[in-house]
C-alpha positions, 0 to 999 in steps of 0.5 A, a space after each residue: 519517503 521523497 520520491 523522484 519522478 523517475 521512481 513512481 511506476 504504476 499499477 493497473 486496478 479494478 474500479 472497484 479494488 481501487 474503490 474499496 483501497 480508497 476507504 481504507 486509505 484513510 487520507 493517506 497517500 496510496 504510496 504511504 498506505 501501501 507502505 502500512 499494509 506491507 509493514 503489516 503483512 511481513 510482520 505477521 508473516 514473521 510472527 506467523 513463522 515463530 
């Protein structure tokens, strides 16, 4: 998952969004987090829709 400057963007967070994302993170990279968490939500969302 290499990523060019040209395609890292960011986002905008509370304090304390980006407080309660860094607990989770677990020494994971927000980008690498962020993939996880997507990963499972369209999962369930799959499993959701059977």
């Amino acid at each position: 998952m290499a990523k060019r400057v040209s395609d890292i963007t960011t986002i905008q967070l509370t304090s304390k969004t980006r407080d309660r994302l860094f607990r989770l993170k677990f020494r994971k990279t927000y980008d690498e987090f962020l993939w996880e968490l997507c990963d499972a939500y369209e999962t369930a969302d799959k499993k959701a829709q059977k």
